[in-house]
C-alpha positions, 0 to 999 in steps of 0.5 A: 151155535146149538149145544144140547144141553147136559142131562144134570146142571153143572155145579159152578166154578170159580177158577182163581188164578194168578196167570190166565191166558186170555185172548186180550192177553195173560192176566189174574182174575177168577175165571167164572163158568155155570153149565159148562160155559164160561160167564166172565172172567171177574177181577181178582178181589178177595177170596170167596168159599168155594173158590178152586185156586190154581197153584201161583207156579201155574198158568191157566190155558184154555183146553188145547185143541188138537185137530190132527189125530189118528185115533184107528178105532174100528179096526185098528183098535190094536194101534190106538182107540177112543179111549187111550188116545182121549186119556192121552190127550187129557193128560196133556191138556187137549180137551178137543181132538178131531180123528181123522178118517183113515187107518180105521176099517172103515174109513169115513168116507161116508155117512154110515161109516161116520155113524160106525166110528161115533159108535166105536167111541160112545163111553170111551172119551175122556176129551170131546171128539170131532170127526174129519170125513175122507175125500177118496176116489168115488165117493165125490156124491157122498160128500155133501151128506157127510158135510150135513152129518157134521165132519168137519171137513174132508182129508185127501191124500195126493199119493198112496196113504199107507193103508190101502181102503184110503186109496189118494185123489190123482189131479182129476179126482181132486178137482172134482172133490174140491169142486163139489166142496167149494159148492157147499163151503166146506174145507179140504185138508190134504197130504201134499206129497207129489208122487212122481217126486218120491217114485222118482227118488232113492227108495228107503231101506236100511237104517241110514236116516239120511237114506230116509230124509233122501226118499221123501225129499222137500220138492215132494211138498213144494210140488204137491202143494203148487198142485193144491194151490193151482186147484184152490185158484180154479174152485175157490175152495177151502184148503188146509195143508197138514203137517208142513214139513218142508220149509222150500214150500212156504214161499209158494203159500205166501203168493197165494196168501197175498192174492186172497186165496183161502189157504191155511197151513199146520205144522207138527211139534216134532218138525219144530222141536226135533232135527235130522241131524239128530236122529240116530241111525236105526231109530224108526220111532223118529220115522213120519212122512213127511219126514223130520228135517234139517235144523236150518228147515226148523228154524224156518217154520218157526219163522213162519210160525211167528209171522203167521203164515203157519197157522197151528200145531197139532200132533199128527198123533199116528200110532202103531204096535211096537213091532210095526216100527221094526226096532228091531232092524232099524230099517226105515223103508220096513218100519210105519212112519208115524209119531205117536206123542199125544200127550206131549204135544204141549210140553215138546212145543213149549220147550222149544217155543220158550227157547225161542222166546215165545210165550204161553200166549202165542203157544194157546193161539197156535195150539188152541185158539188156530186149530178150533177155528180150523174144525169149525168149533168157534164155541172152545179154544179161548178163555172168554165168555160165552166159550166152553169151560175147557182149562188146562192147568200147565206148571210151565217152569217145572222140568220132567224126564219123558218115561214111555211107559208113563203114557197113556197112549196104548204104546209105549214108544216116542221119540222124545223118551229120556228127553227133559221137557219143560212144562207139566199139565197139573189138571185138565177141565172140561166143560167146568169139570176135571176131564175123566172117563165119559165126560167126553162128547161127540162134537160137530161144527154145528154144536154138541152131539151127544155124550160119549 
């Protein structure tokens, strides 16, 4: 992979620590990193000058990637930006976030709005940034040049995606998109929500979750994704399914998983640690589409999580002003559906995965390792050599209580607030330096970009 080098060497590090989690296993040892790059994990020995110890009460992870991430800048700047949604994400231990390409005005949905958006986040990033393109009706001649500008792949909605300048793909137009990407070996992402399923259901309204839970029901996913599936067999292209909600869906992945189709699937912190039945009525903040489900539903994801049918959790991290969450009236049909929670993203998933008996491990691969190769960015994601210098220092036993107004996403507001979470992030390193302001960069497929 080609890396453009940085404009002044970076200073080596010699991280010593009694937990690493590397990709044979966790260990100790003194993870060594020169330009930014890791050039071997070396065994523990005695102590050397100039060494950086990590805490014993801590484990050393490689920096998360987090590829589902609406950061809205241009043009909903208001509604998060390069620079909060990136300290947010550094702050949690996310060195790597990848921006998908709706919600900003204008959406990526080709090379000149991709050069838009990198320009909107020059100076800003506290985390690299990687850019999905968008797969919209008309721009099937556009996709090609964008794969070439390096996205990472190409997100399309199957039904209206909330904001009208990302209008969804009926059957057609998404066997043309997949057609032409399958041709130049890219990956489609996609929504799969049906949308004769929810036209024909209970239209949300009111402040009953129940109500909420009705109008996006799980045969909208097990519809939507029998669709994607039946086209992933005609063109042979790379498919990824966002933010599984529905667990009545997976059996259908599984078939297509054993007949050798190109098939991937995410799931989401908040299906995995949050239950319908505990959503009070009124409380939009628990609001996204697909929606938050039963806890038999939960329990299933796990499942499949464990035995890899689902690949990785990202945070579909989908910010709005307060105002827009309608808090004030509870009404579930009024109020944006998004859960903006970057920055917890680690701890909520590691609480629940340690109940569960799940170990760190598993959480870097789910989290790390998954969603790196997801994006195409093979050179981060795994403590080992030849791998960029990305940590995350997580105090994995100690407690803390969720305070909106502590976090650096640009609104304060989460489902998770007043909850105890278990795992602080002590230090976040990026390319062999603690991650701060500008140290982020512009990242393709193809290899590093420029500064950011």
């Amino acid at each position: 992979m080609h890396q453009e080098q940085p404009t002044a060497p970076v200073p080596e590090l010699r991280l010593r620590a009694r937990r690493i989690i590397a990709p044979a296993g966790e260990r100790d040892g003194v993870v060594v990193a020169r330009d930014g790059v890791i050039t071997e994990i070396a065994d523990a020995g005695p102590a050397a000058a100039g060494e950086v110890v990590v805490p014993d009460d801590c484990v050393l992870l490689p920096g998360l990637v987090d590829s589902h991430v609406h950061v809205n800048e241009p043009g909903r700047t208001q509604w998060e930006g390069f620079a909060t949604a990136t300290a947010a994400a550094a702050a949690g231990g996310i060195t790597t976030i990848a921006d998908m390409p709706l919600n900003s005005i204008p959406p990526t949905v080709d090379v000149a709005s991709l050069a838009v958006k990198r320009a909107a986040a020059r100076g800003q990033l506290s985390a690299d940034v990687a850019f999905w393109g968008g797969a919209v009706p008309g721009n099937v001649g556009d996709l090609r040049a964008l794969h070439e500008a390096g996205v990472a792949g190409f997100k399309c909605f199957l039904l209206p995606s909330g904001v009208p300048e990302f209008p969804p793909l009926d059957a057609a137009g998404l066997l043309a998109a997949m057609t032409e990407i399958a041709a130049f070996g890219g990956l489609l992402i996609a929504h799969a929500e049906d949308p004769g399923v929810i036209e024909a259901a209970p239209a949300a309204h009111g402040p009953g979750y129940q109500g909420f839970l009705a109008s996006r029901p799980p045969a909208a996913e097990v519809a939507a994704v029998r669709g994607l599936l039946a086209a992933t067999r005609r063109t042979g292209c790379r498919t990824h399914i966002v933010h599984l909600s529905a667990a009545a869906a997976l059996p259908d992945i599984a078939r297509a998983r054993q007949d050798g189709l190109p098939v991937t699937v995410e799931t989401c912190p908040h299906y995995l640690a949050l239950a319908a039945e505990q959503v009070p009525d009124g409380a939009t903040q628990f609001k996204c589409c697909p929606p938050v489900r039963g806890a038999a539903n939960r329990e299933q994801l796990w499942q499949a999580l464990a035995s890899g049918l689902v690949d990785c959790v990202v945070s579909d991290h989908s910010p709005c002003p307060v105002a827009d969450k309608r808090l004030d009236t509870g009404d579930f049909g009024a109020a944006w559906g998004g859960i903006a929670s970057l920055e917890l993203s680690l701890p909520v998933t590691w609480t629940a995965a340690a109940a569960r008996g799940w170990s760190l491990a598993e959480v870097a691969r789910w989290m790390a390792v998954a969603p790196a190769r997801l994006a195409g960015l093979r050179d981060r994601g795994e403590i080992r050599p030849g791998a960029q210098a990305d940590f995350c220092v997580l105090a994995p036993d100690e407690e803390f209580t969720v305070d909106p107004a502590r976090l650096r996403q640009r609104h304060p507001l989460t489902p998770y607030a007043g909850l105890t979470l278990r795992g602080v992030v002590r230090q976040t390193w990026l390319r062999g330096e603690p991650a701060r302001l500008g140290a982020g960069r512009l990242v393709t497929p193809a290899g590093e970009e420029q500064h950011g």
